[in-house]
VMD Tcl script that draws the C-alpha trace (Angstrom):
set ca {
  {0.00 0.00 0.00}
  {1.63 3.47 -0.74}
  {1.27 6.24 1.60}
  {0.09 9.78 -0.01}
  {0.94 13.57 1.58}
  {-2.67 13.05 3.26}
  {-2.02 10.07 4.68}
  {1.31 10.88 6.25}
  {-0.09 14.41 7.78}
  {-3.14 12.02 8.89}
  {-0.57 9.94 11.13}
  {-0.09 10.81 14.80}
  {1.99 13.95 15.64}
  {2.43 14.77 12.05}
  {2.03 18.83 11.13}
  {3.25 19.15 7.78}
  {4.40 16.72 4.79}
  {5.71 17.83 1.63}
  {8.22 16.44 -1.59}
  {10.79 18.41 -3.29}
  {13.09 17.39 -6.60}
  {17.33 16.72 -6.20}
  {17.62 21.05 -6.49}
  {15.13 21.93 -3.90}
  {12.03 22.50 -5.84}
  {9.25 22.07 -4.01}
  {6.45 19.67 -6.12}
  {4.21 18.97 -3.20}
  {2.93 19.74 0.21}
  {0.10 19.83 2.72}
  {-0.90 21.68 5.85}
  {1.87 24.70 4.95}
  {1.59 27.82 2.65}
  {3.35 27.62 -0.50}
  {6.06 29.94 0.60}
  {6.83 28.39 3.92}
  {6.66 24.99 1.96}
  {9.48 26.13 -1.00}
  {11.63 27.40 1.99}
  {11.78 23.61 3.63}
  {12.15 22.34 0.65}
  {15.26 23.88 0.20}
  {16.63 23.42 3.42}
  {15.78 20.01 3.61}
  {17.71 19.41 -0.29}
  {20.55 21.09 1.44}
  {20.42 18.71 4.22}
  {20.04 15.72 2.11}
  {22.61 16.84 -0.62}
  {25.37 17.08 2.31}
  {24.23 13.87 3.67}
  {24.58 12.38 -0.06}
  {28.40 13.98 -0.40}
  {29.09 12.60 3.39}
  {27.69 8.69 1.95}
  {29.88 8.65 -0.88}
  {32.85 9.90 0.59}
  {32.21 7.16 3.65}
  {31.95 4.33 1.02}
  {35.16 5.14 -0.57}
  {37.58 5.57 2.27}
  {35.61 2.60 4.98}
  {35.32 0.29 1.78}
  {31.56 -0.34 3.22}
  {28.11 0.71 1.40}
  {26.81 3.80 2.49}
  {24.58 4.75 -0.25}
  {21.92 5.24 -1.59}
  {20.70 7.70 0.78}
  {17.00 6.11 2.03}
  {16.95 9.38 4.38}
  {17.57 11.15 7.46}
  {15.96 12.41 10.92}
  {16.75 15.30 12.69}
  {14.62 16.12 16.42}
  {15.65 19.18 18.08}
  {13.33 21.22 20.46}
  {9.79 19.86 20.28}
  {10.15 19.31 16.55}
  {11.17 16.51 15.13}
  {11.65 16.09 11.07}
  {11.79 12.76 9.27}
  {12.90 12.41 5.34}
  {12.34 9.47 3.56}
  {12.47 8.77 0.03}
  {16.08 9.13 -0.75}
  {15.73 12.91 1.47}
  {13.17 13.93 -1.01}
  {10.04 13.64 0.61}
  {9.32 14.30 4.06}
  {7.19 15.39 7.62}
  {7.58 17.92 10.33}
  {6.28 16.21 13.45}
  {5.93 16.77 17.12}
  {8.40 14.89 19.01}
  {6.44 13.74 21.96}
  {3.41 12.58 19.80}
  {5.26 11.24 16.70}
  {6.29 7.46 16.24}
  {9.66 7.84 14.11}
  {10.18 4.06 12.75}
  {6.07 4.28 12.05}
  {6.38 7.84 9.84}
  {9.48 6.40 8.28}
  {7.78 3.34 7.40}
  {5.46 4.87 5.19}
  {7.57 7.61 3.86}
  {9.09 4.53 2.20}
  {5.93 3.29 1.00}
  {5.08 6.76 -1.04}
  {4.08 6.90 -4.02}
}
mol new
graphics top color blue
foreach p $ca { graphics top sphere $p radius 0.5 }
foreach p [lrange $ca 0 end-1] q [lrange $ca 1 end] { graphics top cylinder $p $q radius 0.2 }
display resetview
């Protein structure tokens, strides 16, 4: 079953989901205005294109696989944001009412 923007700002704790190409453009989102939305977007491609460069450069000097990227979490405050989808789709969540290997789950299972 694949999970759509609705159904991931539907689970517990979730605010705000939204999906963004490799440069930062934002393609989708729900429960944000379009300007706050194209302002995650490229903060989270920032976020995910350092944590791409980081991968690769791990897998060539520890000999070990670190990519492809399937995403990355970060929780600070009472926020806590969860990218799935190779870092290209993702959820602002609470922290205290979100279930991180649950959201994760069905990032993976977008469409």
């Amino acid at each position: 079953m694949t999970t759509n923007l609705d159904d991931l700002v539907n689970m517990k704790g979730v605010m705000l989901a939204f999906e963004f190409t490799a440069d930062g453009t934002c393609t989708s989102y729900k429960n944000v205005t379009r300007e706050m939305a194209a302002m995650i977007c490229r903060f989270c491609a920032a976020v995910t294109m350092n944590f791409n460069a980081l991968a690769s450069g791990f897998t060539e000097l520890s000999e070990q696989q670190w990519v492809p990227q399937k995403g990355w979490i970060y929780v600070g405050g009472i926020h806590t944001v969860i990218m799935g989808k190779g870092g290209r789709r993702g959820v602002f969540a609470y922290s205290a009412d979100v279930s991180i290997d649950e959201v994760f789950a069905a990032l993976d299972r977008s469409d």
